[in-house]
PDB file with one MODEL, atoms N, CA, C and O in Angstrom:
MODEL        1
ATOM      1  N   UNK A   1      82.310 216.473 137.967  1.00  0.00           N
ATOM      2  CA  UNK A   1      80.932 216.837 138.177  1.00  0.00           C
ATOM      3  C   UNK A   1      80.066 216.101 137.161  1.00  0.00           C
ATOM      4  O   UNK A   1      80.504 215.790 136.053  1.00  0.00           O
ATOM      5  N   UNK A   2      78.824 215.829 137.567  1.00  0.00           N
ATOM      6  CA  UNK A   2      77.826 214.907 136.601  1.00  0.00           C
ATOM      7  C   UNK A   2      77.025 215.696 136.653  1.00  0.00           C
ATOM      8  O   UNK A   2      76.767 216.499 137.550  1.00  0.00           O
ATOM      9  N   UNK A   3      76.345 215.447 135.223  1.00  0.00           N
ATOM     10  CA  UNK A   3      75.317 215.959 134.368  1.00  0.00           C
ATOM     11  C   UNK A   3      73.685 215.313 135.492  1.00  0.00           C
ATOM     12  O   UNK A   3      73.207 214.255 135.900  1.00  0.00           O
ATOM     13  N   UNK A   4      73.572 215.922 135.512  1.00  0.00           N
ATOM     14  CA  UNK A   4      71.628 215.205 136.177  1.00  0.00           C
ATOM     15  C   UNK A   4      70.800 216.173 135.562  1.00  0.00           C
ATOM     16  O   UNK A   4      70.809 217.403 135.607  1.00  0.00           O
ATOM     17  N   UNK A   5      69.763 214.991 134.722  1.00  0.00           N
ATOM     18  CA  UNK A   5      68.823 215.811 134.143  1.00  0.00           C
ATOM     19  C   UNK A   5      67.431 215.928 135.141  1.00  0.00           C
ATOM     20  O   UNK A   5      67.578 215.311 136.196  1.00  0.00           O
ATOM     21  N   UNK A   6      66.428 216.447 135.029  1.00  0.00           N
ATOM     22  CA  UNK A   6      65.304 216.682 135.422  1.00  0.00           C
ATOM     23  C   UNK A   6      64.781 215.123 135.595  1.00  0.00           C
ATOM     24  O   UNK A   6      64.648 214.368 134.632  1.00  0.00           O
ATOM     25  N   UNK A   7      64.484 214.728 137.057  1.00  0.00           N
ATOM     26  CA  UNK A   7      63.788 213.747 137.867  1.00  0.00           C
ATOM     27  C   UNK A   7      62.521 213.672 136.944  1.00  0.00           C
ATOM     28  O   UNK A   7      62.314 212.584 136.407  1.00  0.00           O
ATOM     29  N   UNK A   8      61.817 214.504 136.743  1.00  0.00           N
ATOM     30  CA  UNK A   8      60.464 214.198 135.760  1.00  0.00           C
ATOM     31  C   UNK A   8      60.360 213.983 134.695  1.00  0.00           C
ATOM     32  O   UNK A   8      60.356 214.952 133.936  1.00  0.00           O
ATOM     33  N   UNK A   9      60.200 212.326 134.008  1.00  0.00           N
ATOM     34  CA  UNK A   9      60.608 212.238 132.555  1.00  0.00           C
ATOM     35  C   UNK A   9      61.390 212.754 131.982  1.00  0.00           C
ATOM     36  O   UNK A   9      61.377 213.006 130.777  1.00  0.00           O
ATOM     37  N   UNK A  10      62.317 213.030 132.868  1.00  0.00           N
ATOM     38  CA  UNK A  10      63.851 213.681 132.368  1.00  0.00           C
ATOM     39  C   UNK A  10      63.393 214.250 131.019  1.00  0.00           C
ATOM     40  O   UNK A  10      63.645 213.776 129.911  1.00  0.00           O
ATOM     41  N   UNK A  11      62.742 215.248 131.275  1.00  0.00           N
ATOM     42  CA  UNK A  11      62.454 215.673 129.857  1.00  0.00           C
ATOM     43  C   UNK A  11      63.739 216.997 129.768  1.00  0.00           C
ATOM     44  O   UNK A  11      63.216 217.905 129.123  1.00  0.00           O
ATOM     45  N   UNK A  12      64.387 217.183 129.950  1.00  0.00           N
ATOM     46  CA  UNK A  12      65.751 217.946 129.551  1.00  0.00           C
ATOM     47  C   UNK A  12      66.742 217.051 128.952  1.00  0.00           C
ATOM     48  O   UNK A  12      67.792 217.439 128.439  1.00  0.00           O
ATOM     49  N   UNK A  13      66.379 215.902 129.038  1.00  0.00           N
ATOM     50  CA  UNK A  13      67.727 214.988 128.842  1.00  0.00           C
ATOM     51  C   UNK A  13      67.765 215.564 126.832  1.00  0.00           C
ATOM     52  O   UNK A  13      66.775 215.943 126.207  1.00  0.00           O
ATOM     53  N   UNK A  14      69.073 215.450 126.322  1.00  0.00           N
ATOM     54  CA  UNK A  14      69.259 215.760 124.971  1.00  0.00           C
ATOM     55  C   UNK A  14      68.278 214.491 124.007  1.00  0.00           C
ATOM     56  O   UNK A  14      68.689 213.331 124.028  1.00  0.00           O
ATOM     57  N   UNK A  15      67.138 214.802 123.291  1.00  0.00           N
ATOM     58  CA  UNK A  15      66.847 213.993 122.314  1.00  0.00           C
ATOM     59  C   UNK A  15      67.402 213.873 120.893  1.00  0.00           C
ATOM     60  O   UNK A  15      67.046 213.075 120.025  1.00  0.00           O
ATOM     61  N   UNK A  16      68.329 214.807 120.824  1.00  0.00           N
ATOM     62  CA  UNK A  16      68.700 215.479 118.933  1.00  0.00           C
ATOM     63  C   UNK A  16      69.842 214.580 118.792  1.00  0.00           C
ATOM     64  O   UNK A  16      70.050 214.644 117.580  1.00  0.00           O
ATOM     65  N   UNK A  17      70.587 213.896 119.210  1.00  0.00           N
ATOM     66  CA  UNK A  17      72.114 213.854 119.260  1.00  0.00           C
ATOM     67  C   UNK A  17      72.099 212.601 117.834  1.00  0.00           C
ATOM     68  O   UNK A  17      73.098 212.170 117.257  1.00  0.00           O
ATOM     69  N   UNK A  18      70.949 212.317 117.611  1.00  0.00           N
ATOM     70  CA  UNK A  18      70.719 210.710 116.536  1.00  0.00           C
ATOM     71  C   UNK A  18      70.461 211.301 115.612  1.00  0.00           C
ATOM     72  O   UNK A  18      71.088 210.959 114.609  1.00  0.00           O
ATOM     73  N   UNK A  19      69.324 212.598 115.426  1.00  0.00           N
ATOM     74  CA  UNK A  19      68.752 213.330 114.889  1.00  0.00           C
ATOM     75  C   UNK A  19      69.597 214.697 113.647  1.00  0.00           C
ATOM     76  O   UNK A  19      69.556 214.932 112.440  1.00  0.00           O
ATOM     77  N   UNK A  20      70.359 215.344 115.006  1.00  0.00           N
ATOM     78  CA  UNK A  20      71.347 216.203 114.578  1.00  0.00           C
ATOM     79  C   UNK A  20      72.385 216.094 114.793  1.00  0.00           C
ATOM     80  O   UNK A  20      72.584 215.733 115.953  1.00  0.00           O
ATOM     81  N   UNK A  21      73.495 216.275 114.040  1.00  0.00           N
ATOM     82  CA  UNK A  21      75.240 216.899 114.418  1.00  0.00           C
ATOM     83  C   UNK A  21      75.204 217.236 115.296  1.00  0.00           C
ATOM     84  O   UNK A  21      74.610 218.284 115.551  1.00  0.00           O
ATOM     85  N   UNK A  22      75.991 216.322 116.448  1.00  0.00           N
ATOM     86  CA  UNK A  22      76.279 216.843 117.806  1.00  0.00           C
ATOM     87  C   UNK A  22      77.372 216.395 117.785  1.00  0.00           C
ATOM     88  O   UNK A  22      77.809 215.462 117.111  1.00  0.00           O
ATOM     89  N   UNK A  23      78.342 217.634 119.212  1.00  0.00           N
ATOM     90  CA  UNK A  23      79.313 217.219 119.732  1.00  0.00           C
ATOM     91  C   UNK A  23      79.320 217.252 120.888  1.00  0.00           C
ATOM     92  O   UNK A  23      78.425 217.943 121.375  1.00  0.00           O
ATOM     93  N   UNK A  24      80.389 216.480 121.979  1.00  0.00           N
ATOM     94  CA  UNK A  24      79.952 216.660 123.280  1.00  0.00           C
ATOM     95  C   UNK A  24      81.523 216.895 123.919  1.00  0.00           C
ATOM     96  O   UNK A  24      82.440 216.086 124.060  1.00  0.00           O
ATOM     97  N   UNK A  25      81.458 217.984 124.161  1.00  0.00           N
ATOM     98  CA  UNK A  25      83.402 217.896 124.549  1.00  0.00           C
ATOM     99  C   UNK A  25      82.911 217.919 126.319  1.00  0.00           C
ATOM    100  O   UNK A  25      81.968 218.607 126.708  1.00  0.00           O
ATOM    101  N   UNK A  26      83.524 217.274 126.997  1.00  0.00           N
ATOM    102  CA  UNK A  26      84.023 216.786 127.932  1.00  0.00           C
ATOM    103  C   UNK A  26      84.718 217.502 128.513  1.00  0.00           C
ATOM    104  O   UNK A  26      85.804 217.178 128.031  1.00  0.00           O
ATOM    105  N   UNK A  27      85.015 218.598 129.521  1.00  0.00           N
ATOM    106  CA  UNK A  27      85.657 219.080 130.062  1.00  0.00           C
ATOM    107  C   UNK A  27      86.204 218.938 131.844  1.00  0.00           C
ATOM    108  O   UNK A  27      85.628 219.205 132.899  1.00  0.00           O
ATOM    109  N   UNK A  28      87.361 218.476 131.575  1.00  0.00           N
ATOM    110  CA  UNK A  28      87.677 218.362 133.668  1.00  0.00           C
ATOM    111  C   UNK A  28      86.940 216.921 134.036  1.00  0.00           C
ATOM    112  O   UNK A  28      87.148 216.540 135.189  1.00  0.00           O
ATOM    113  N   UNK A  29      86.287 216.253 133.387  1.00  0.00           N
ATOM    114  CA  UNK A  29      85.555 215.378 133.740  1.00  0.00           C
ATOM    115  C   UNK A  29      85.666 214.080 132.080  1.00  0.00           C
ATOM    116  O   UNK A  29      85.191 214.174 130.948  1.00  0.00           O
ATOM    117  N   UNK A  30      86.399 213.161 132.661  1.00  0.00           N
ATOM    118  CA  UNK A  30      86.376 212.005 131.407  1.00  0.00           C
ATOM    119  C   UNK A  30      85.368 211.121 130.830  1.00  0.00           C
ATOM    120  O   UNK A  30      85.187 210.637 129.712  1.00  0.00           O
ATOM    121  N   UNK A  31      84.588 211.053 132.302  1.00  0.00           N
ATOM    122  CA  UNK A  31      83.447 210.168 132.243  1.00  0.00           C
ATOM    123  C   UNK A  31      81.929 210.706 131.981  1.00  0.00           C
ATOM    124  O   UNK A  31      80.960 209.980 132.206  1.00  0.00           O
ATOM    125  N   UNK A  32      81.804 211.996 131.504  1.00  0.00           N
ATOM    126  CA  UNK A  32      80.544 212.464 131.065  1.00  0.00           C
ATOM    127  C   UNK A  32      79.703 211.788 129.976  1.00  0.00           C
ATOM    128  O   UNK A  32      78.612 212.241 129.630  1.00  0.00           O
ATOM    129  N   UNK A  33      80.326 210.539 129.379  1.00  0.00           N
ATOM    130  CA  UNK A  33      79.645 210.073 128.126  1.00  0.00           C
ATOM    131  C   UNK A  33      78.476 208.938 129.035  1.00  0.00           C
ATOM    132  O   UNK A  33      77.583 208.293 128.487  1.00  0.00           O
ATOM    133  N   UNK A  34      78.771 208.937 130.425  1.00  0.00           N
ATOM    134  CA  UNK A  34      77.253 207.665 130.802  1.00  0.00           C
ATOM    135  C   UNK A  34      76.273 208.791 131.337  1.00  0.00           C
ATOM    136  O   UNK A  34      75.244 208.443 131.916  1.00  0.00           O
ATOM    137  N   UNK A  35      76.492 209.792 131.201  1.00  0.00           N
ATOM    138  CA  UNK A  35      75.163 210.871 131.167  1.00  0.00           C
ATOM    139  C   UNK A  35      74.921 211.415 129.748  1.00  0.00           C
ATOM    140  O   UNK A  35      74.152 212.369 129.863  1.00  0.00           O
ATOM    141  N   UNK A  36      75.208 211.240 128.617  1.00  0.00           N
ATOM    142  CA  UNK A  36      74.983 211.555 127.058  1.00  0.00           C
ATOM    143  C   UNK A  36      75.249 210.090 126.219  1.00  0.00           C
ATOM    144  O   UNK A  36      75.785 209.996 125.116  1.00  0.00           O
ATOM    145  N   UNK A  37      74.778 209.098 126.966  1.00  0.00           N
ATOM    146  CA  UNK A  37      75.426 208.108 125.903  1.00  0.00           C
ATOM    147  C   UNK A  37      75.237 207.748 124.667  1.00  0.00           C
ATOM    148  O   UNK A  37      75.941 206.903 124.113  1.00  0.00           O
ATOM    149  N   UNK A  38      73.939 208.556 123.925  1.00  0.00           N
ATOM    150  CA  UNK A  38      73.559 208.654 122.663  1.00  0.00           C
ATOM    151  C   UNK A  38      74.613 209.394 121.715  1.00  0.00           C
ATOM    152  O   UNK A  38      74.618 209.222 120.496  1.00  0.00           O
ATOM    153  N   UNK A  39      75.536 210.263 122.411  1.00  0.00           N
ATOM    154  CA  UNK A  39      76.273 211.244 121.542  1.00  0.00           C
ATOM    155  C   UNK A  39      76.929 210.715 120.411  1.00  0.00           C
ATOM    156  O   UNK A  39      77.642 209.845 120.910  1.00  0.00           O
ATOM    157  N   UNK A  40      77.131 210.705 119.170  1.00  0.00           N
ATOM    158  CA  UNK A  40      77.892 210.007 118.399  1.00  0.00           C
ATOM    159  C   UNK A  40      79.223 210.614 118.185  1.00  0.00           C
ATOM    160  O   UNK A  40      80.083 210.213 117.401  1.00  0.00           O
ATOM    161  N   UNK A  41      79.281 211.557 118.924  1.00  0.00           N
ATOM    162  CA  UNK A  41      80.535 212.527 118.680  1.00  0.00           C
ATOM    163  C   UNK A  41      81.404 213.096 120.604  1.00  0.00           C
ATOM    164  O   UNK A  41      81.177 214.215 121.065  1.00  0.00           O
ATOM    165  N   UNK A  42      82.100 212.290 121.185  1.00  0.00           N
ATOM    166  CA  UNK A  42      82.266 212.298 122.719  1.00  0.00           C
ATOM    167  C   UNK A  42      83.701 213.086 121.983  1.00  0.00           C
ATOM    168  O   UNK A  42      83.960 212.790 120.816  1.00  0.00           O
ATOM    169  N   UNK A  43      84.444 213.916 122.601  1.00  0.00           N
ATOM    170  CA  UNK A  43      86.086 214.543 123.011  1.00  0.00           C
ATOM    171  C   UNK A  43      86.403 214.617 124.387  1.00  0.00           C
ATOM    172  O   UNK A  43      85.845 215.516 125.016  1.00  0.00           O
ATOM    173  N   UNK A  44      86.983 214.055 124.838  1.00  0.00           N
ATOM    174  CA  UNK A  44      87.422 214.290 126.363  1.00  0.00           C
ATOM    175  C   UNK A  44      88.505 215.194 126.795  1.00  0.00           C
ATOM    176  O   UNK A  44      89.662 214.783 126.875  1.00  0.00           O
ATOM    177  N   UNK A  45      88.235 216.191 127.025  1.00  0.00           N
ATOM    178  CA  UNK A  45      89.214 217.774 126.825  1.00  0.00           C
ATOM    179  C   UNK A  45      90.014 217.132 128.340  1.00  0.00           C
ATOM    180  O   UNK A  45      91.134 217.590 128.567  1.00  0.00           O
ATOM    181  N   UNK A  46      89.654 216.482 128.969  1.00  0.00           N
ATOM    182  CA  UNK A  46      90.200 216.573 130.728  1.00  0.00           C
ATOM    183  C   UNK A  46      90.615 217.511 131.483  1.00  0.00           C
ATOM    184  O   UNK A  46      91.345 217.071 132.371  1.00  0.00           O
ATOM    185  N   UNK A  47      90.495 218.393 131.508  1.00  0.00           N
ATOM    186  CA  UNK A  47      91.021 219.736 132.097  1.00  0.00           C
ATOM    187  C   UNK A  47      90.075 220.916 131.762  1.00  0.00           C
ATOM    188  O   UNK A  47      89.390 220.818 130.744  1.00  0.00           O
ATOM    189  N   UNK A  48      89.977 222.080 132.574  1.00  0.00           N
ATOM    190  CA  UNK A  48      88.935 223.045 132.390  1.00  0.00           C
ATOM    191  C   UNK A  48      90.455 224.128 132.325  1.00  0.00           C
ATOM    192  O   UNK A  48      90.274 225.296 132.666  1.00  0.00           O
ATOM    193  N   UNK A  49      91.322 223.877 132.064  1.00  0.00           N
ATOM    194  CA  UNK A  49      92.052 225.326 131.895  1.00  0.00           C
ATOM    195  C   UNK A  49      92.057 225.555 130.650  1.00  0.00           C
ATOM    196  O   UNK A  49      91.696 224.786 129.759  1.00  0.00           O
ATOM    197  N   UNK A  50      92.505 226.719 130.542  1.00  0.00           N
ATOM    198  CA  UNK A  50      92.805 228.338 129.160  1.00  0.00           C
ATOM    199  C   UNK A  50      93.604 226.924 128.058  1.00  0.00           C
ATOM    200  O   UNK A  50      92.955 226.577 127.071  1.00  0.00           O
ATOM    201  N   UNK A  51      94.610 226.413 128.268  1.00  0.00           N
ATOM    202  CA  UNK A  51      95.121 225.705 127.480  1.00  0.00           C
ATOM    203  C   UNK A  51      94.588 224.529 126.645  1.00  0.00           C
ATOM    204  O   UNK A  51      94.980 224.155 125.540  1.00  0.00           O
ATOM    205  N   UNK A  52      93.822 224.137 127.248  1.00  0.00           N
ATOM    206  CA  UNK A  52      93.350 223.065 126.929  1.00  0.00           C
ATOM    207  C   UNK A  52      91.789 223.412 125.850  1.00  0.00           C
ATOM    208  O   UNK A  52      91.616 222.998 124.704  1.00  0.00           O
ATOM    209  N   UNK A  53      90.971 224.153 126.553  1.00  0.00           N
ATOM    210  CA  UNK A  53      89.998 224.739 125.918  1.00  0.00           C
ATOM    211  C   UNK A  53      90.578 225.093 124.523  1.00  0.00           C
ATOM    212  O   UNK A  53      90.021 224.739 123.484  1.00  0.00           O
ATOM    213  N   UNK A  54      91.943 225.946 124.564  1.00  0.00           N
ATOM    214  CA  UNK A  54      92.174 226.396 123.639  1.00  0.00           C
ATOM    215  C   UNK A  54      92.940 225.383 122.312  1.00  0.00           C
ATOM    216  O   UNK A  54      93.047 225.907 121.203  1.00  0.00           O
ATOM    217  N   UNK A  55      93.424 223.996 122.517  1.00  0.00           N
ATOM    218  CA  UNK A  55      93.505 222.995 122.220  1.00  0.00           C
ATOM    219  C   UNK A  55      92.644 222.242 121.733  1.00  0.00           C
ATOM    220  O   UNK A  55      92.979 221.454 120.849  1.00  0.00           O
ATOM    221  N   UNK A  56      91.212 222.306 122.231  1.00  0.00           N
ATOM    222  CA  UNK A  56      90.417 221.356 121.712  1.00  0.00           C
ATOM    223  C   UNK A  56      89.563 222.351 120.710  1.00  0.00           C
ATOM    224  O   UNK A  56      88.687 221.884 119.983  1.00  0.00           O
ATOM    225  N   UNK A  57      89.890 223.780 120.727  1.00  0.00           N
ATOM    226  CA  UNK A  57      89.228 224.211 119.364  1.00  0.00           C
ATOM    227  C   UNK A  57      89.753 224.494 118.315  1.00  0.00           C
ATOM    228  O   UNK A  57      89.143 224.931 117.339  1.00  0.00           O
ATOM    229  N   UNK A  58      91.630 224.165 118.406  1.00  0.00           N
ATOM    230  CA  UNK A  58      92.472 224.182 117.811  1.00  0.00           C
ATOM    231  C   UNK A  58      91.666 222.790 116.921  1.00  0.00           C
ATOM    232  O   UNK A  58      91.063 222.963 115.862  1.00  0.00           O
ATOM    233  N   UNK A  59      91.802 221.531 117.557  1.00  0.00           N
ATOM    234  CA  UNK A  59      91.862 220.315 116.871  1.00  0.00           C
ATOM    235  C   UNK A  59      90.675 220.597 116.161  1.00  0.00           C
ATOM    236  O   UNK A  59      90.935 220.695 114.961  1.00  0.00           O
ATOM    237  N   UNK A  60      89.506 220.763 116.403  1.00  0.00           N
ATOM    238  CA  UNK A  60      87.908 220.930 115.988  1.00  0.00           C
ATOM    239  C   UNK A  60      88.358 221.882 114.756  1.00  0.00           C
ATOM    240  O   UNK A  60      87.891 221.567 113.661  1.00  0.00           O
ATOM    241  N   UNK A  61      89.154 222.936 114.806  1.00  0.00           N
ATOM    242  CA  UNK A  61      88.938 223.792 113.390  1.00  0.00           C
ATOM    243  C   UNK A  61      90.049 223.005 112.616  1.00  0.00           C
ATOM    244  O   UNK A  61      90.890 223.665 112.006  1.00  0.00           O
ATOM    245  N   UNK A  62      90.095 221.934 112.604  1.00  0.00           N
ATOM    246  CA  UNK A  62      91.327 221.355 111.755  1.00  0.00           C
ATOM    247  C   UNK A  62      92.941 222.015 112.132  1.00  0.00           C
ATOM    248  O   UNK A  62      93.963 221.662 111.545  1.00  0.00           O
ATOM    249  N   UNK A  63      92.891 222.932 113.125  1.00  0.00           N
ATOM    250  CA  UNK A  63      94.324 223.216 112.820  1.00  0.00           C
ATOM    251  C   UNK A  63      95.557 222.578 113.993  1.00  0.00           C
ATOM    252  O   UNK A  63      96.640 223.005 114.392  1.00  0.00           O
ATOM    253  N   UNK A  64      94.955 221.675 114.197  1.00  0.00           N
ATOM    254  CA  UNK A  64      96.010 220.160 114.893  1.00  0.00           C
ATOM    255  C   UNK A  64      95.369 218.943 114.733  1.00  0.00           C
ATOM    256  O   UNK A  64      94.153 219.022 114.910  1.00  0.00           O
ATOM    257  N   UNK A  65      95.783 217.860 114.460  1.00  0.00           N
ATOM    258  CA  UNK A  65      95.047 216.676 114.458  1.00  0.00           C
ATOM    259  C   UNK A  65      94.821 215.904 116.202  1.00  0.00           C
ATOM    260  O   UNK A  65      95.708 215.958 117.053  1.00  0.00           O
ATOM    261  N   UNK A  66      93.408 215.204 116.433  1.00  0.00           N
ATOM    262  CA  UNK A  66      93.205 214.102 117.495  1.00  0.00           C
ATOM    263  C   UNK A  66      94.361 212.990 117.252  1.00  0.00           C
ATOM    264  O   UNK A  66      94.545 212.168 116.354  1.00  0.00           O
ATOM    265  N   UNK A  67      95.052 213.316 118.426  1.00  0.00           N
ATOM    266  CA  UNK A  67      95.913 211.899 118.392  1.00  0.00           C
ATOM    267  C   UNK A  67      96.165 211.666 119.425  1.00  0.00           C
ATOM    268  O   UNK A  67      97.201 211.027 119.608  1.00  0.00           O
ATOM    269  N   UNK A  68      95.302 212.089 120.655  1.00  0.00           N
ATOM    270  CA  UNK A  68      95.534 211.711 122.009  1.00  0.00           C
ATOM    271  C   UNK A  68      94.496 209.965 122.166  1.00  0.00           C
ATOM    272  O   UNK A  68      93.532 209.581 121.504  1.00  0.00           O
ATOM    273  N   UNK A  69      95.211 209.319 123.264  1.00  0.00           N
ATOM    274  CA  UNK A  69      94.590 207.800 123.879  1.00  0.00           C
ATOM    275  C   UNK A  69      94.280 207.997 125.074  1.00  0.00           C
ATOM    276  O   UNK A  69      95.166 208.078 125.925  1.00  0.00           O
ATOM    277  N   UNK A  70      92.842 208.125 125.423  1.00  0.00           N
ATOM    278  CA  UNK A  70      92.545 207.886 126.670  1.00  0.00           C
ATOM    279  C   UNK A  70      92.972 207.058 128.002  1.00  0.00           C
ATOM    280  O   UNK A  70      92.205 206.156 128.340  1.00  0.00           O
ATOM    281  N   UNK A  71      93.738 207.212 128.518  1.00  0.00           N
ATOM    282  CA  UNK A  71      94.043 206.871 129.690  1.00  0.00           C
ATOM    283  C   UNK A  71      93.070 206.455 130.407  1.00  0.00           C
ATOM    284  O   UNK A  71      93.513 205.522 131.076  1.00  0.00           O
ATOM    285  N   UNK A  72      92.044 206.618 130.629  1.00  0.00           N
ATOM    286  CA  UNK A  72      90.808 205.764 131.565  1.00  0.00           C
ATOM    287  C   UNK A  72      89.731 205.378 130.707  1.00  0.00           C
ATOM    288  O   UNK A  72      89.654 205.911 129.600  1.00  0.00           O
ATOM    289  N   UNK A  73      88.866 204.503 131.073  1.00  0.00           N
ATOM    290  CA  UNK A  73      88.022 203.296 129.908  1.00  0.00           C
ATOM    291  C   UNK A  73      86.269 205.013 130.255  1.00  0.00           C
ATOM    292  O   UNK A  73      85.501 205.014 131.216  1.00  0.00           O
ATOM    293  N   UNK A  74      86.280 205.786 129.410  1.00  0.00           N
ATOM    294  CA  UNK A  74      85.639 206.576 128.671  1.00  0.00           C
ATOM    295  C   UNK A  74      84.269 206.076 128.795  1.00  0.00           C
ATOM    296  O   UNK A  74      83.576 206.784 129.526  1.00  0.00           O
ATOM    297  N   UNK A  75      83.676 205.050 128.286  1.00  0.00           N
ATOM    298  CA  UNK A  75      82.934 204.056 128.014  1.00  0.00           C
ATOM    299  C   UNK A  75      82.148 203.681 129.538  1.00  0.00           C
ATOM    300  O   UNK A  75      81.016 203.209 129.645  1.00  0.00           O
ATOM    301  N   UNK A  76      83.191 204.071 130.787  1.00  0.00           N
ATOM    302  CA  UNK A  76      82.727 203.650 132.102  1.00  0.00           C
ATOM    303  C   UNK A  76      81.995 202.120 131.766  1.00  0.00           C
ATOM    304  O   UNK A  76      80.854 201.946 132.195  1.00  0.00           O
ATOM    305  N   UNK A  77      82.802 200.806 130.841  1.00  0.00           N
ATOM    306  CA  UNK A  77      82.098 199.696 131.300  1.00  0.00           C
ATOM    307  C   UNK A  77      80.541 199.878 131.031  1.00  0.00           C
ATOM    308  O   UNK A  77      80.020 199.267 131.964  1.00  0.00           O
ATOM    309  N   UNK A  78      79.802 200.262 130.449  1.00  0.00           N
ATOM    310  CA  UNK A  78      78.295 200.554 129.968  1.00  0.00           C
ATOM    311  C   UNK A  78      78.165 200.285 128.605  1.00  0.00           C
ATOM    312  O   UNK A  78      78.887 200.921 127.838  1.00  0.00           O
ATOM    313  N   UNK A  79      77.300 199.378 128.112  1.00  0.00           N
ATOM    314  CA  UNK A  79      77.224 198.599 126.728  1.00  0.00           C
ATOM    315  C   UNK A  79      76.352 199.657 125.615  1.00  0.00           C
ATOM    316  O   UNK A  79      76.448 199.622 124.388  1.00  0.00           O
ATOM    317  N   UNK A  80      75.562 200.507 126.359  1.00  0.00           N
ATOM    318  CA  UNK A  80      74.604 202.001 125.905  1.00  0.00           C
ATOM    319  C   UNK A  80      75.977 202.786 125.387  1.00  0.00           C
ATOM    320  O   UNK A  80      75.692 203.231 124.275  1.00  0.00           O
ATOM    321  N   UNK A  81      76.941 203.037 125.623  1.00  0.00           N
ATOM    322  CA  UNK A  81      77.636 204.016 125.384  1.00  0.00           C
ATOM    323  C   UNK A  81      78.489 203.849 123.833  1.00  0.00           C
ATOM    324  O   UNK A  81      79.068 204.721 123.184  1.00  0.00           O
ATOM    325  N   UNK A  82      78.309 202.358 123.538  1.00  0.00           N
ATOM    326  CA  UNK A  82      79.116 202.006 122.349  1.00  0.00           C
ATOM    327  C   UNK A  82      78.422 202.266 121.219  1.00  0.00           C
ATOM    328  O   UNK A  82      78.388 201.251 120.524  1.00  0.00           O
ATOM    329  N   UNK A  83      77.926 203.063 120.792  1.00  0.00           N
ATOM    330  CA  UNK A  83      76.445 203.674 119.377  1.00  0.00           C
ATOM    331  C   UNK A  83      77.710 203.418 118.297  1.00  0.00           C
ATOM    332  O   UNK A  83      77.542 203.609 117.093  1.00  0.00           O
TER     333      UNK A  83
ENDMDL
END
């Protein structure tokens, strides 16, 4: 599923992400970073189940390390997405 912001000066679209500490976890969906491509902080959870959720807040509170490799190009090929 994709993110679509508001048709009118997309004024919903996120402005803070340069500004403030952001994260953007990714859930069930790999390619959400060409609808946030400002994020300086992308996780690609891939899956919306109990396990996984519960995995990616495992890694976030320090108590497992990121050591997964994306299997599909994240980036979707878009030169905006490389900040």
């Amino acid at each position: 599923m994709r993110l679509f912001w508001a048709k009118k000066h997309a004024l919903d679209v996120p402005r803070h992400p340069l500004e403030e500490p952001s994260v953007f976890i990714s859930f069930a969906n790999p390619y959400h970073l060409q609808d946030v491509p400002r994020v300086k902080t992308y996780i690609n959870a891939y899956s919306c189940h109990r396990p996984m959720i519960e995995a990616a807040l495992d890694k976030l509170m320090g108590r497992s390390p990121f050591k997964g490799v994306s299997p599909v190009d994240a980036f979707c090929g878009l030169p905006d997405t490389h900040l």
